[in-house]
Residue frames relative to the residue before (quaternion, step in Angstrom):
aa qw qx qy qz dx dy dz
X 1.0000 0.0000 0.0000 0.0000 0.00 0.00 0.00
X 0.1324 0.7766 -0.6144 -0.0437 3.62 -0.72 0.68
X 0.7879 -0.1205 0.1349 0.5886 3.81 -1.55 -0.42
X 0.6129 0.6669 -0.3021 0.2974 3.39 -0.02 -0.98
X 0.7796 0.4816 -0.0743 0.3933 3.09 0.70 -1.61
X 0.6486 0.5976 -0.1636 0.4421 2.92 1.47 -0.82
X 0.7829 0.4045 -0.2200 0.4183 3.39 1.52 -1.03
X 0.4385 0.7301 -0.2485 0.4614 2.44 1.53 0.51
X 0.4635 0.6308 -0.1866 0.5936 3.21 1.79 -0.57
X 0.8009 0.3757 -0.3242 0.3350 3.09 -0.14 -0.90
X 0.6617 -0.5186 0.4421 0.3125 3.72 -1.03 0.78
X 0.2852 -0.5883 0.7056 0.2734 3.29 -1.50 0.44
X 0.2481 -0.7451 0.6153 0.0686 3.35 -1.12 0.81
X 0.1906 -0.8026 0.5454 0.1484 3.83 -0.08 1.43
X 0.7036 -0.4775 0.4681 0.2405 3.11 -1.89 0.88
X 0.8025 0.4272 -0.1772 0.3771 3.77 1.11 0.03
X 0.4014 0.8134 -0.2925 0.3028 2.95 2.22 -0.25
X 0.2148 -0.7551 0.6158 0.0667 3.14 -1.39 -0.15
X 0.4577 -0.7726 0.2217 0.3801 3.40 -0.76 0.74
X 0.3365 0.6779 -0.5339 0.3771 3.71 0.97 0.92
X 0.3568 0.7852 -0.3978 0.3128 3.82 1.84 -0.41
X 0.7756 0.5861 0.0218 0.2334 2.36 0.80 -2.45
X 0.3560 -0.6497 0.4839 0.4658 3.71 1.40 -0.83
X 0.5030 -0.5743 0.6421 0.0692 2.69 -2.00 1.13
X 0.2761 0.7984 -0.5337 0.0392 3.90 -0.23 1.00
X 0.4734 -0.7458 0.4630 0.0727 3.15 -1.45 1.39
X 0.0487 0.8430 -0.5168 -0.1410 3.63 0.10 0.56
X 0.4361 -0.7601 0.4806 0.0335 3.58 -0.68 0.97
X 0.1017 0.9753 -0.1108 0.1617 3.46 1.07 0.86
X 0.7716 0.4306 0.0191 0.4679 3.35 -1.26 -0.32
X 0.2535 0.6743 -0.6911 0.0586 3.61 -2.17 0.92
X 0.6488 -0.5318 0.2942 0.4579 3.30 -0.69 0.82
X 0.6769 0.4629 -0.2369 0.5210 3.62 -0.17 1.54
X 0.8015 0.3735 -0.0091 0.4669 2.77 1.33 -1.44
X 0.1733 0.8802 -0.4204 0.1360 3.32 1.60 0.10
X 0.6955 0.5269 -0.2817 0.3991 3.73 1.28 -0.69
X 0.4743 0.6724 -0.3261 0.4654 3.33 1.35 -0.88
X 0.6874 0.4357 -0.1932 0.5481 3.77 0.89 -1.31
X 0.7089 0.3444 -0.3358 0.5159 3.76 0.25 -0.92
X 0.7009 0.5492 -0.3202 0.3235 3.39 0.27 -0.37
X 0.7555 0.3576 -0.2145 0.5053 3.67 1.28 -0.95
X 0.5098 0.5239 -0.4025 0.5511 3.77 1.76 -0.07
X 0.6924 0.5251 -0.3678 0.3311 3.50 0.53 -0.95
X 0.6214 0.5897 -0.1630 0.4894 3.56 1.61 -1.48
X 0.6042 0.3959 -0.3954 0.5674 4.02 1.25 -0.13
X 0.6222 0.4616 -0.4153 0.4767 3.56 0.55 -0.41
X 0.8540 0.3116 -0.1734 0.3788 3.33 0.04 -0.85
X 0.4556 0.5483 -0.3403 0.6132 3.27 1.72 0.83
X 0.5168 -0.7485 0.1602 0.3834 3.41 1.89 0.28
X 0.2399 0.7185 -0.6285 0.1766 3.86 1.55 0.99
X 0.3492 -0.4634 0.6980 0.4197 3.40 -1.72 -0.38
X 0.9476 -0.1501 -0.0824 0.2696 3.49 -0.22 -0.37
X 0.2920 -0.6839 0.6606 0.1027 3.95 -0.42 1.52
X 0.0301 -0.5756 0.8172 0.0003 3.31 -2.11 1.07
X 0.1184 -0.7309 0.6639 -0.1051 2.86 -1.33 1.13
X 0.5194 -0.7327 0.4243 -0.1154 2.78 -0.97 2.05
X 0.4680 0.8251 -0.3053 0.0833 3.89 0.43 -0.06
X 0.5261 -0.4917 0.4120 0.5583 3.78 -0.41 0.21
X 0.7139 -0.5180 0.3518 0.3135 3.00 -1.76 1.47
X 0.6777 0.3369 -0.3439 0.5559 4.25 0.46 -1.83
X 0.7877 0.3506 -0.4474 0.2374 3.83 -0.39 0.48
X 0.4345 0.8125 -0.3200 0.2206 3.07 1.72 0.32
X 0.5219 0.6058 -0.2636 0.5396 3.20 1.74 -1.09
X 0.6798 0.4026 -0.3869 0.4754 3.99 0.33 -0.74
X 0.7264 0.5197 -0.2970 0.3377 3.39 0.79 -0.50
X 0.4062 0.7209 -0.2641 0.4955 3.14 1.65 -0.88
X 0.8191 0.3167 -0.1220 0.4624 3.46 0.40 -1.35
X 0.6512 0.3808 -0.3154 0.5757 3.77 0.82 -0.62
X 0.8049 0.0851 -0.2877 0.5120 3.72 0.13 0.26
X 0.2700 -0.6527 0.6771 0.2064 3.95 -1.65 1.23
X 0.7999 0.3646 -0.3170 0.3559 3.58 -0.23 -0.70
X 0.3900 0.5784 -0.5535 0.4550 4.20 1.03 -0.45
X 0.3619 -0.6106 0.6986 0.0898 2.91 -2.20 0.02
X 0.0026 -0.8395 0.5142 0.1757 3.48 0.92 0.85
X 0.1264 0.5566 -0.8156 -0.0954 3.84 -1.65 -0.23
X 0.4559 -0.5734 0.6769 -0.0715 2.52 -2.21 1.69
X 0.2617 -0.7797 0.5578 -0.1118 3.10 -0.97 1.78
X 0.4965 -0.6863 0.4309 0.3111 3.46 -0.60 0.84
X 0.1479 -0.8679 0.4646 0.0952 3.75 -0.28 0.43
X 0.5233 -0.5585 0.5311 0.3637 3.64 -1.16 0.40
X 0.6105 -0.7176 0.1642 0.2922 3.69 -1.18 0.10
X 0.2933 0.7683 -0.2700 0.5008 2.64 2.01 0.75
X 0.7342 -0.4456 0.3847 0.3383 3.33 1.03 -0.73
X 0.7771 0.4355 -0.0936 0.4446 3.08 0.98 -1.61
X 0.7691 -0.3428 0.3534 0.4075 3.80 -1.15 0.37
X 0.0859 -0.8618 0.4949 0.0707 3.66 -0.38 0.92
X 0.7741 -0.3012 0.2951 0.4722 3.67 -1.33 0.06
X 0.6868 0.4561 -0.3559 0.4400 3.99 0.66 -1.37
X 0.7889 0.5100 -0.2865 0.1881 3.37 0.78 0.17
X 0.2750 0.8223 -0.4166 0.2733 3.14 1.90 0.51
X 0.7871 0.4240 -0.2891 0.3422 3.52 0.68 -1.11
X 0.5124 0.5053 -0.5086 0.4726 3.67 1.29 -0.06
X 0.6321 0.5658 -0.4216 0.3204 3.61 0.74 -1.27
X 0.6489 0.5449 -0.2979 0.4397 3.57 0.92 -1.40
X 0.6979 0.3928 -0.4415 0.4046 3.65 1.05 -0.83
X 0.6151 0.4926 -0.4128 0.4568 3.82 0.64 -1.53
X 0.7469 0.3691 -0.4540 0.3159 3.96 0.21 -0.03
X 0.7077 0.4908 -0.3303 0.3861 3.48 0.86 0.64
X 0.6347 0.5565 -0.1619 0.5110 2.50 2.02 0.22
X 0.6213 0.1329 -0.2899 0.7157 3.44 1.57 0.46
X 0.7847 -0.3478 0.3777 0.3473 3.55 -2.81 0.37
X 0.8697 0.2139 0.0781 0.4379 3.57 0.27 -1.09
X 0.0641 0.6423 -0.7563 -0.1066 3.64 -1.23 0.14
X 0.4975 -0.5341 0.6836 -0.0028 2.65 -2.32 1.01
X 0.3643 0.7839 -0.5026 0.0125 3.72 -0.10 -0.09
X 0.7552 0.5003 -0.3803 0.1864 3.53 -1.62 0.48
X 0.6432 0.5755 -0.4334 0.2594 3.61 1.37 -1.01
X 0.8645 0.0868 -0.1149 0.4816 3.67 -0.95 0.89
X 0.3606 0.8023 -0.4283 0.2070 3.60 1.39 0.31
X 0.1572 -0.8870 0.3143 0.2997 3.57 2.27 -0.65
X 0.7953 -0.3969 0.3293 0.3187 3.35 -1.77 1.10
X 0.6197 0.6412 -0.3954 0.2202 3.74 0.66 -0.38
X 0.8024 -0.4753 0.1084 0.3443 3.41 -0.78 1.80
X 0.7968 0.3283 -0.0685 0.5027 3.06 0.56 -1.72
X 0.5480 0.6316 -0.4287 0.3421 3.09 0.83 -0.47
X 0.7843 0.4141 -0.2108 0.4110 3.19 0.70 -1.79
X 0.5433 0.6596 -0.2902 0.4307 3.25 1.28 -0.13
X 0.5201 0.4444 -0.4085 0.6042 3.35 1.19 -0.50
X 0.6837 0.5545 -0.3821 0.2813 3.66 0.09 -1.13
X 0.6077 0.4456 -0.2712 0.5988 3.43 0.94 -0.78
X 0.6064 0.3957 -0.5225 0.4501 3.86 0.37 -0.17
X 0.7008 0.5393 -0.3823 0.2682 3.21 0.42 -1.23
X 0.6354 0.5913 -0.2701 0.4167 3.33 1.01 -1.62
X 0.7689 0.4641 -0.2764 0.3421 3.57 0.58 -1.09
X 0.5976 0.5106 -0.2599 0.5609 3.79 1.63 -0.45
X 0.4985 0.7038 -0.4285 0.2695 3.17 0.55 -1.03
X 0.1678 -0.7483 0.6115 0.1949 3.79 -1.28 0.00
X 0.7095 0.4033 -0.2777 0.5068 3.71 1.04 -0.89
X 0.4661 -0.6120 0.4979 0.4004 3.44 -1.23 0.37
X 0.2846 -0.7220 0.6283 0.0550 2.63 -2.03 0.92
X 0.2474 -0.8092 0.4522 0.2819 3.16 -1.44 -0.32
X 0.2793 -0.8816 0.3671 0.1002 3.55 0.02 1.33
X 0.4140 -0.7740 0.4657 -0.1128 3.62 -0.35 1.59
X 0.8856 -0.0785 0.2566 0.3790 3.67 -1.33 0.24
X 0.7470 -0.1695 0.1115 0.6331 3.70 -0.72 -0.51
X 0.4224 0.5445 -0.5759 0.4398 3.80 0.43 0.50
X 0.7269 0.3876 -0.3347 0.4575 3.82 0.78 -1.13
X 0.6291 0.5217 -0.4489 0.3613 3.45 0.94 -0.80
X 0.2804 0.8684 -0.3154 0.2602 3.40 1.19 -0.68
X 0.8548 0.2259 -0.0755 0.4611 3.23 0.52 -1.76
X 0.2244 0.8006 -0.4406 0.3385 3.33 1.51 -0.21
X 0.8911 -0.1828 -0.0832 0.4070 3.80 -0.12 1.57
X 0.6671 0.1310 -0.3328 0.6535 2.43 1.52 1.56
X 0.2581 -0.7521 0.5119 -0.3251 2.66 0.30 2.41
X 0.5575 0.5660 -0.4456 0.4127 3.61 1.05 -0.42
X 0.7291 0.5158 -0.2690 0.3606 3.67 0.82 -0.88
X 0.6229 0.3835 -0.5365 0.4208 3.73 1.23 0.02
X 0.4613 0.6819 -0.4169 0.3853 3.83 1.58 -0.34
X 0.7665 0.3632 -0.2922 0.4418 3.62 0.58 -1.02
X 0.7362 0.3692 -0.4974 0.2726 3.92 0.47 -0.23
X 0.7125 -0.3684 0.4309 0.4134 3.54 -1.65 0.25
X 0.7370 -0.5756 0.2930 0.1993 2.61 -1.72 2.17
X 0.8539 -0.0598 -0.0722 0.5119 4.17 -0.95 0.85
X 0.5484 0.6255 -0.5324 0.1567 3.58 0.51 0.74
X 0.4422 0.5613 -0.4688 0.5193 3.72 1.76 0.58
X 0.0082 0.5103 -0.8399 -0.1848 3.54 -1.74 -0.19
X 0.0803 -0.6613 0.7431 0.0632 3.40 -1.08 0.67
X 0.0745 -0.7939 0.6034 -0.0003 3.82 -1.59 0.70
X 0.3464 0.7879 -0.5068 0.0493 2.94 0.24 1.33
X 0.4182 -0.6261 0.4811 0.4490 4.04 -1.13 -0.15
X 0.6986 -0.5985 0.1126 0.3757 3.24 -1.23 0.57
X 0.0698 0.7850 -0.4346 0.4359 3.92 1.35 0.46
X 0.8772 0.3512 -0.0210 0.3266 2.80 -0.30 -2.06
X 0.6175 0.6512 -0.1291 0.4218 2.89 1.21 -1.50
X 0.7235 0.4227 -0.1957 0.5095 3.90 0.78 -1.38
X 0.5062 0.6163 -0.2858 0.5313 3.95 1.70 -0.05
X 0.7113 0.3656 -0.3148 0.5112 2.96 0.58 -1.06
X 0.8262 0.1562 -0.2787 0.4640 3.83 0.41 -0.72
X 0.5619 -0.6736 0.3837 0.2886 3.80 0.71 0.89
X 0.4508 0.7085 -0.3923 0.3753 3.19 0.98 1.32
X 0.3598 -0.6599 0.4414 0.4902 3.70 -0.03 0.24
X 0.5490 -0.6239 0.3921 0.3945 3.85 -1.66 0.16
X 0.4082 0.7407 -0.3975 0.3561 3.27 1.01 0.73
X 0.4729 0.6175 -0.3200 0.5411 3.34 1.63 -1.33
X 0.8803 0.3295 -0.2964 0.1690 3.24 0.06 -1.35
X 0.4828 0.6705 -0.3372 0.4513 3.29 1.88 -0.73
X 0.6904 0.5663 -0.3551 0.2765 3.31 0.61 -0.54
X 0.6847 -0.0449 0.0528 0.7256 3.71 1.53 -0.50
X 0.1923 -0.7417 0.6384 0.0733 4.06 -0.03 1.44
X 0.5600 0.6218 -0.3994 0.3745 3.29 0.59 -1.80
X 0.7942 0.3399 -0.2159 0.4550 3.75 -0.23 -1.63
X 0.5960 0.4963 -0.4946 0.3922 4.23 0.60 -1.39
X 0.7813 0.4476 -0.2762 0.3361 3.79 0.62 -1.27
X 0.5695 0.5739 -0.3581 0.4669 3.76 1.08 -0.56
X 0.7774 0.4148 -0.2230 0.4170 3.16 0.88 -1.27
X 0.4399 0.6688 -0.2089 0.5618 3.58 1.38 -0.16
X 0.5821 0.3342 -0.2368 0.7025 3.89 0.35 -1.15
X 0.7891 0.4221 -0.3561 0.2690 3.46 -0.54 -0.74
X 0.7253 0.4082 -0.2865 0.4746 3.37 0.89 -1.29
X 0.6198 0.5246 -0.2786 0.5128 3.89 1.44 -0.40
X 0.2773 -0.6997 0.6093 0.2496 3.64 0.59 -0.84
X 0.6597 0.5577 -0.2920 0.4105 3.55 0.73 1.32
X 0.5166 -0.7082 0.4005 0.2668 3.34 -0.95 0.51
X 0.0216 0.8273 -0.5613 0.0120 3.50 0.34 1.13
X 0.0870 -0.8043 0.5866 0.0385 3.16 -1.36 0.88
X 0.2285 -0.8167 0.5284 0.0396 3.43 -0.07 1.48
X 0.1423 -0.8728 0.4656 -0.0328 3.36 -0.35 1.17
X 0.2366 0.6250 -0.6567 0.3494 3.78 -0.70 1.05
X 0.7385 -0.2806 0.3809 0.4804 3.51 -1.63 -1.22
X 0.8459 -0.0920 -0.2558 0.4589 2.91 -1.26 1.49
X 0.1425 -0.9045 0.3936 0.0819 3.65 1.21 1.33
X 0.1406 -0.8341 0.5233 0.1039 3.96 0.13 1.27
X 0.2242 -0.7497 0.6225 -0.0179 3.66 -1.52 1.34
X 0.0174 0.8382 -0.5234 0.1521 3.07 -0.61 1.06
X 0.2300 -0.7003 0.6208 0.2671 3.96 -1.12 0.75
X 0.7588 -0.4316 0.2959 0.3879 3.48 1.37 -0.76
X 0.5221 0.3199 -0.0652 0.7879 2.85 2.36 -0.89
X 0.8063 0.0681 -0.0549 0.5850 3.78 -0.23 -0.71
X 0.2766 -0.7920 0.5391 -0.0753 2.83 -1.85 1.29
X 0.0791 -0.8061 0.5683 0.1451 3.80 -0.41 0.37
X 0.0594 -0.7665 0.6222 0.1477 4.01 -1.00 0.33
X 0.2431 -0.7458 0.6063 0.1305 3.79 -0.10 1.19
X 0.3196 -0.7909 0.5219 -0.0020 3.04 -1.69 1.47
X 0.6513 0.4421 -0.3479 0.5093 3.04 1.62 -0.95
X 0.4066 0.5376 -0.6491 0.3525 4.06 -1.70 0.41
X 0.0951 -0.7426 0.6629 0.0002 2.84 -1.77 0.24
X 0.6654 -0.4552 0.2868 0.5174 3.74 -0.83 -0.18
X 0.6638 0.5772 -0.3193 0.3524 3.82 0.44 -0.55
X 0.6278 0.4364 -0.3608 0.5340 3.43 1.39 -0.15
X 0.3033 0.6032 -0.5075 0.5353 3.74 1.46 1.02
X 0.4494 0.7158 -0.3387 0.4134 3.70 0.69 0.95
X 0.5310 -0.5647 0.4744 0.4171 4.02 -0.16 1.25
X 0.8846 0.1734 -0.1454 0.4077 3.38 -1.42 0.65
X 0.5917 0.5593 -0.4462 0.3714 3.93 0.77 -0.29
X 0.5582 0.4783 -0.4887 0.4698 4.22 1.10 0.67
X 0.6212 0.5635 -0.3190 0.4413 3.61 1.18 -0.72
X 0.5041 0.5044 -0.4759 0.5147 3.65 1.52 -0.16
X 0.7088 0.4643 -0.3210 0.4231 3.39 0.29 -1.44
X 0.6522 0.6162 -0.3133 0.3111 3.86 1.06 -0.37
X 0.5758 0.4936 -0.2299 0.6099 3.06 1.75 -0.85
X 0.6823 0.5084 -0.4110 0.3272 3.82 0.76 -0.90
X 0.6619 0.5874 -0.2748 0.3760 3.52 1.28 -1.05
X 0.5912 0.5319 -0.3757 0.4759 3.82 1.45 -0.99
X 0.5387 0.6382 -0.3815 0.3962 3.68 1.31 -1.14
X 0.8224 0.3516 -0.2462 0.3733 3.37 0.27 -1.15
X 0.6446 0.3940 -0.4016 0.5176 3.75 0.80 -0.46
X 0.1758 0.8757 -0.1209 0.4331 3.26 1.07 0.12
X 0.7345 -0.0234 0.1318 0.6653 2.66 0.28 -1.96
X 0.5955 -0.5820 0.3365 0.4398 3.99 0.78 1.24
X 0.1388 0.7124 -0.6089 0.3201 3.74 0.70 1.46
X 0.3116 -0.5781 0.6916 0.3007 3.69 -0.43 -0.26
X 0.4889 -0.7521 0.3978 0.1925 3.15 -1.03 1.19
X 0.4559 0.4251 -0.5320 0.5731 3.74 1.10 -0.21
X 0.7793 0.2121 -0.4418 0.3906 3.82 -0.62 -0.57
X 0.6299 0.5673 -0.4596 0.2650 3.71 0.40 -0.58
X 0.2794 0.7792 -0.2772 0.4877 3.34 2.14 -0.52
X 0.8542 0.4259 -0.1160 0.2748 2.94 -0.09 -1.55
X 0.6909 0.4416 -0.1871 0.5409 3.17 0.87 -2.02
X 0.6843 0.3713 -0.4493 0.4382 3.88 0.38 -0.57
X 0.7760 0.4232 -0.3593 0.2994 3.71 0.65 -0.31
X 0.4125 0.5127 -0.5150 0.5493 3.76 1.79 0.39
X 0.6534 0.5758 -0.3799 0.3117 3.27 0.53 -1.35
X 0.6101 0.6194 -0.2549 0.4232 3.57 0.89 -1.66
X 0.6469 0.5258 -0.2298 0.5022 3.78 0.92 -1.39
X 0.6056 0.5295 -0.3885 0.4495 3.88 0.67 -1.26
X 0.6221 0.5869 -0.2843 0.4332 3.16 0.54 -1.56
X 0.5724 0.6407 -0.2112 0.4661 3.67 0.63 -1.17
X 0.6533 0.3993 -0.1250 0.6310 3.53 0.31 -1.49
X 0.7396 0.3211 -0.4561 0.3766 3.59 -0.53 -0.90
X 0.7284 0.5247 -0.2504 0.3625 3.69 0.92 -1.17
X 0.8038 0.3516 -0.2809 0.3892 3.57 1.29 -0.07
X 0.3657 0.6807 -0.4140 0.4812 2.72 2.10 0.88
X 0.5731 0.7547 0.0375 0.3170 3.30 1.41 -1.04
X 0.7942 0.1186 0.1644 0.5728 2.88 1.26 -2.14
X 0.4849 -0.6247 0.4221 0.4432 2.78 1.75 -1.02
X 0.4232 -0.7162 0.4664 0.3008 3.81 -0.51 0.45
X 0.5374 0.5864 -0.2858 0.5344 3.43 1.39 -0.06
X 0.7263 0.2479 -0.0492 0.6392 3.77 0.87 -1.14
X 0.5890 0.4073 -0.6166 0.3271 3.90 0.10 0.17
X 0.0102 -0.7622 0.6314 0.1425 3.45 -1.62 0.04
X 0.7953 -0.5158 0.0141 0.3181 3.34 -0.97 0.66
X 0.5198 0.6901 -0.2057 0.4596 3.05 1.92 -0.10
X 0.4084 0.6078 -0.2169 0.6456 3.12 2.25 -0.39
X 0.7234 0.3692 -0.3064 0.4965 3.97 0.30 -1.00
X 0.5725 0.6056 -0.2668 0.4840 3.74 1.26 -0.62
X 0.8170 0.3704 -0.1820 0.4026 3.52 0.90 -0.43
X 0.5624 0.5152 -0.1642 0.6255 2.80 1.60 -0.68
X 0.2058 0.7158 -0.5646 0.3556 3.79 1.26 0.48
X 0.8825 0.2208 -0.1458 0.3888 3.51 -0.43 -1.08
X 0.5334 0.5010 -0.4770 0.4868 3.35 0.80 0.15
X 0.5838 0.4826 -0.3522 0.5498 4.03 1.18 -0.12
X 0.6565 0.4094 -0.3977 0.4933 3.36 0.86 -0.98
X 0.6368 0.4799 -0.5092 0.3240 3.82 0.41 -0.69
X 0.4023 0.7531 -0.4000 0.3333 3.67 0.83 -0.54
X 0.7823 0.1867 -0.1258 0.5808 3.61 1.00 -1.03
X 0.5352 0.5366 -0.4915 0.4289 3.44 0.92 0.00
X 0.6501 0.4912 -0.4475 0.3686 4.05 0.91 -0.62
C-alpha cells in the first residue's frame, strides 16, 4: 500500500450532501479521571471527517465534557460509584446502538466489574461494527467465547502488545517474537481486524496484511490510541471497509505523528498534538 492507495480511500464528498453522508458514530467512553480518553477519541472521528459523533460517558463527567467539546453530542450515563458506566445503563446503550453506523467502545472506560460487563453485553448484541479499544479489549479477557460468536469482520479490535498477550494468555514476549504471524493467526482464528499497535503497527483481517511506516517514538504518549480509535470508527463510518479503514486511519494517525514531532518535537508532542495535526495528514492526499 503506498500514497496512492490511500487517496484513493478517501470518499468523494458530493456538492449536495449532508451530514447524515458522513456516519453516525457512537463513542462509548470515558471514567471519572478519564475524561481525556473520551474527548480525545470523539474529537479524532470528527476531525477524520464524521457528520455526527455521540458520546456515551458516565453521568459526573458529563459537564467537563460538555464544555471541552462544541460540536460532540454528549449523553450522560448512569454510573457505578466509582465513576464508571453503571448497570442502569444498558437499555440506553442497547438503544443509542441502533441508532447510529458505528460504535467506538472502551478508551478509558476502566477495569471496573460492571463496567466490563456491560462491554461484553453490548459487544455480544450489537449488530453494526464496532471498534473495541483499551479496557474494552481487556474486557473480553476470559471470555473469548464472545469474539467467536459475533458475525464474520464486524469487530476491529486495537490492541498493543500488553493487551494483546492477555487476551491469548501468553506472556508479551511470545508476541514480540513473531507479531506478523501472533496477529494473522489471531484475525483469522477470530474473524477480525486486529490492529496491533507499537513500531511499524501491523493490521490484519487474517488474509491481507498492512505494515505502517509512518510514527515515531513521541506518539508513546497517554491518550495517542484513543485518537487512532476515533480515526478508525470515522472511516468505516464513512462506508470504508474495515480492513482498509484500518489501515488509512493508521498511516494517517502516524503522519499526524510525524508532522507533530516535527513541530513539538518527539519529546514535547502529546496526543492532543497527533489530534490536531489530523488534517494537515489528511491534506497530504487531498493534493
Amino acid at each position: 500500500m503506498d500514497k496512492k492507495f490511500f487517496e484513493n480511500l478517501l470518499p468523494d464528498r458530493p456538492l449536495d450532501s449532508h451530514k447524515g453522508d458522513y456516519g453516525k458514530v457512537l463513542v462509548v467512553a470515558g471514567s471519572r479521571g478519564m475524561s481525556g480518553a473520551a474527548y480525545l477519541a470523539s474529537k479524532a472521528a470528527l476531525r477524520s471527517g464524521s457528520g455526527l459523533v455521540y458520546l456515551a460517558i458516565p453521568e459526573s463527567i458529563n459537564d467537563i465534557l460538555e464544555a471541552k467539546t462544541t460540536e460532540v453530542i454528549t449523553i450522560p450515563l448512569a454510573e457505578t460509584s466509582e465513576g464508571t458506566i453503571g448497570k442502569r445503563s444498558l437499555r440506553k446503550l442497547r438503544e443509542l446502538t441502533a441508532s447510529v453506523d458505528i460504535l467506538a467502545i472502551g478508551p478509558g472506560i476502566s477495569r471496573n466489574g460492571v463496567s466490563q460487563m456491560l462491554v461484553r453485553d453490548v459487544i455480544s448484541k450489537a449488530s453494526l461494527p464496532m471498534v473495541v479499544d483499551g479496557d474494552g479489549i481487556n474486557a473480553f479477557v476470559g471470555h473469548m467465547g464472545i469474539l467467536k460468536n459475533k458475525s464474520p469482520k464486524s469487530l476491529v479490535i486495537t490492541p498493543h502488545r500488553e493487551e494483546l498477550a492477555r487476551l491469548i494468555g501468553r506472556d508479551a514476549s511470545f508476541i514480540d517474537r513473531d507479531r506478523e504471524g501472533v496477529a494473522l493467526s489471531f484475525a483469522r482464528d477470530y474473524d477480525i481486524t486486529l490492529v496491533l499497535k507499537g513500531h511499524n503497527t501491523v493490521v490484519t483481517d487474517g488474509v491481507k496484511k498492512y505494515i505502517n511506516d509512518t510514527g515515531n517514538p513521541g506518539m508513546a504518549t497517554a491518550g495517542s490510541g484513543d485518537v487512532l480509535t476515533g480515526m478508525i470508527a470515522s472511516f468505516i463510518g464513512q462506508k470504508i471497509n474495515r480492513f482498509d479503514a484500518s489501515c488509512l486511519a493508521v498511516y494517517l494517525h502516524g503522519l499526524a505523528g510525524d508532522i507533530a514531532a516535527r513541530e513539538k518535537t518527539e519529546y514535547s508532542m502529546t496526543a492532543t498534538d497527533i489530534l490536531g495535526y489530523i488534517p494537515s495528514a489528511m491534506e497530504t492526499l487531498l493534493v
